[in-house]
Phi, psi and omega in degrees: 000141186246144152244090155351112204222103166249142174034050177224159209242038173226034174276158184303234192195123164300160206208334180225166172237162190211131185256129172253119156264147150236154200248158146283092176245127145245137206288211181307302189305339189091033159289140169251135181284138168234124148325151127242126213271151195249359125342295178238356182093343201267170181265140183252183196233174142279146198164171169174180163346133189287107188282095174007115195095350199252108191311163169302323187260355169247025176245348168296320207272304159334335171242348164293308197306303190278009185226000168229319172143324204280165170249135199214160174265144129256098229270316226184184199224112179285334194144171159237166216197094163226094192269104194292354186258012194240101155221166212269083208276147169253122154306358188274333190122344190298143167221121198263116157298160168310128153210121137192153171265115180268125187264150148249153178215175145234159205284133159278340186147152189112147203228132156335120177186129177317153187204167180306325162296350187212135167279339175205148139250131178244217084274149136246142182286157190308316179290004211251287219332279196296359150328231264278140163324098176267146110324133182276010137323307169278343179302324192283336186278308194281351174297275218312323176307317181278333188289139150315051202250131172299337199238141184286158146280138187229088215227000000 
């Protein structure tokens, strides 16, 4: 069992770092592909955990594939985001700080479909976005995703 800790100042003290990527894909129309993740309900970017061997873009393209159905490029660097105040608690005992890296990508190929990690694939249109249930960690990656920034984030 995992438990979620933001800004709160009565979280465990992190013990790990876990590098997570999520990619930012939009199609022609400027739709963002989004997950709901079935885990917590909340809506996502797709993505997860760097796997021992595995370059960052090619554990990007690997977790678009298994939480959405798509095959994907990755084009670009949205940003990195490791916020010592966002961490992740375990039963085991592990407490994960925030490390992830957000991509921008495209679909390469490959047809929609739900996973275990996910409940819905979406495309959404932009104006749809700030509706939807976010964690706000992730809100600040699809604000940043979305936004016209010349420069990756570096936070």
């Amino acid at each position: 069992m995992k438990k979620d800790h933001f800004e709160d100042p009565k979280a465990p003290a992190a013990n790990r770092l876990w590098p997570v990527v999520n990619v930012a894909v939009r199609d022609a129309s400027g739709r963002l592909l989004l997950i709901e993740r079935s885990d917590d309900g909340y809506w996502a970017l797709p993505g997860g955990m760097v796997d021992v061997g595995e370059s960052f873009t090619a554990a990007a393209a690997r977790e678009v594939r298994e939480e959405t159905g798509y095959e994907v490029e990755v084009t670009g660097l949205v940003g990195l985001y490791s916020n010592p105040g966002h961490v992740t608690s375990y039963d085991d005992g592990t407490v994960s700080q925030e490390c992830s890296m957000v991509f921008r990508g495209r679909v390469t190929g490959g047809t929609g479909a739900v996973s275990e990690e996910s409940s819905a694939v979406v495309f959404v249109p932009t104006e749809d976005v700030a509706a939807l249930r976010m964690h706000p960690s992730m809100r600040l990656r699809v604000t940043h995703a979305l936004a016209a920034r010349t420069e990756p984030y570096l936070g």
